[in-house]
N, C-alpha and C positions, 0 to 999 in steps of 0.2 A: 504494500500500500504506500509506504513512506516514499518507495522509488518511482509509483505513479505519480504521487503529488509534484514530484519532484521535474519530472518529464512533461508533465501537464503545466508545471508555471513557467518550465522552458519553452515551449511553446507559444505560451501566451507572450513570451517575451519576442517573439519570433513576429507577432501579427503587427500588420502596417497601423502606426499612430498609437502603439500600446506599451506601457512600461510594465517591467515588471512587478510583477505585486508581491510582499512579503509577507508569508505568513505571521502571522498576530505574534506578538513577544513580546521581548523589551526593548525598548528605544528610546529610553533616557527622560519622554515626557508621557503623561498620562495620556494614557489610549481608550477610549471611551469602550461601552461595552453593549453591544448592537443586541438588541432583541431578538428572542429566537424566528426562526422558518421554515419550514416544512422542510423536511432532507428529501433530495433526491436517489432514487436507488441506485443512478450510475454513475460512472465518473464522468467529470465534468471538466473542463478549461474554462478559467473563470478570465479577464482581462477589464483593467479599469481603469480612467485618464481624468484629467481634468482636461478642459479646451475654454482659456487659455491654458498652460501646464503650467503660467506662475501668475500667480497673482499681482496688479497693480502695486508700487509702494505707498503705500496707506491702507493697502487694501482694497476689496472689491467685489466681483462675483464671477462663477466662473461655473461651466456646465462640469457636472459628474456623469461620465459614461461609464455602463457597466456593461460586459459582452460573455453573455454562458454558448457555449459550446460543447455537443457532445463530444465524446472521443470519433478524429476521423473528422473534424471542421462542422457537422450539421448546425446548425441554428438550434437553442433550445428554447422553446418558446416556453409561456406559462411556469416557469420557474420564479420563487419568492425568493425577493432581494431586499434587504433593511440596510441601512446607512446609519451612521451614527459620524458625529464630528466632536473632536477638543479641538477649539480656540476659534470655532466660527458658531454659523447655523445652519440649517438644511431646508427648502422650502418642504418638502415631506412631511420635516418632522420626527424622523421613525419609521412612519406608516409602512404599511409593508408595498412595497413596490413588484411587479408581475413584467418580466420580460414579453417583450412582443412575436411576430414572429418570424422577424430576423434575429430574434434571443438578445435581444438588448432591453434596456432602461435606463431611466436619467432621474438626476436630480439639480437643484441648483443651488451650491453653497455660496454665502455671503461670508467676509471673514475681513475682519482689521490687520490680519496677522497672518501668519503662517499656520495652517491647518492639518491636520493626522485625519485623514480620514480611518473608517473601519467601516469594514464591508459583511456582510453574511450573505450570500447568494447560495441557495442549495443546501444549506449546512456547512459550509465552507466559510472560514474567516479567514480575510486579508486585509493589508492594512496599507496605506501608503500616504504622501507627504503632497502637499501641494503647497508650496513654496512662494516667498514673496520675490519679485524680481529686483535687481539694482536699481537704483536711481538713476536718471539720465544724467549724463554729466555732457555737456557742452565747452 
């Protein structure tokens, strides 16, 4: 199993406009803790970005994509996804979010700062960073 997950977020890291996502841990700041969702029985490639990938300096908004895949690329449609954020907001909420079916969903965080997302898609947690960009300097 560990070597699927393993192959599956390489992958993910593989797909056009997708970083890789790191399974949930420690990362030095607090990481919110996403409310449960239905597991799915298969293995899945989960892929998730923000666009922009950094946030304005001050802060801003910025869309959260999320992309489940069977194993073998299909689209997984109808699979629950919950979001959670430290140091921003989510227009969601929480709520539970339902892939479409090109096996995607969105959300839209707001944030002053630099934000840790954490994901649950399928029963799977991931976590990643959506970062504030430099300052223009002229």
């Amino acid at each position: 199993m560990k070597r699927a997950l393993v192959a599956s977020l390489f992958l993910a890291s593989l797909l056009p406009g997708c970083r890789l996502l790191e399974p949930s841990g420690d990362f030095g700041i607090e990481e919110p803790e996403p409310l449960p969702v239905k597991k799915v029985d298969e293995e899945i490639v989960v892929a998730a970005w923000a666009e922009p990938s950094r946030l304005p300096p001050g802060g801003g908004q910025a869309q959260i994509l999320v992309r489940v895949q069977k194993r073998g690329g299909a689209a997984f449609a109808g699979v629950e996804v919950r979001l959670s954020v430290s140091g921003g907001s989510l227009y969601s909420g929480g709520s539970v979010l339902l892939t479409d079916a090109r096996g995607t969903t969105r959300d839209r965080l707001t944030a002053k700062g630099a934000a840790r997302i954490t994901l649950n898609a399928g029963g799977m947690r991931y976590s990643f960073r959506v970062p504030i960009a430099a300052p223009q300097t002229e």
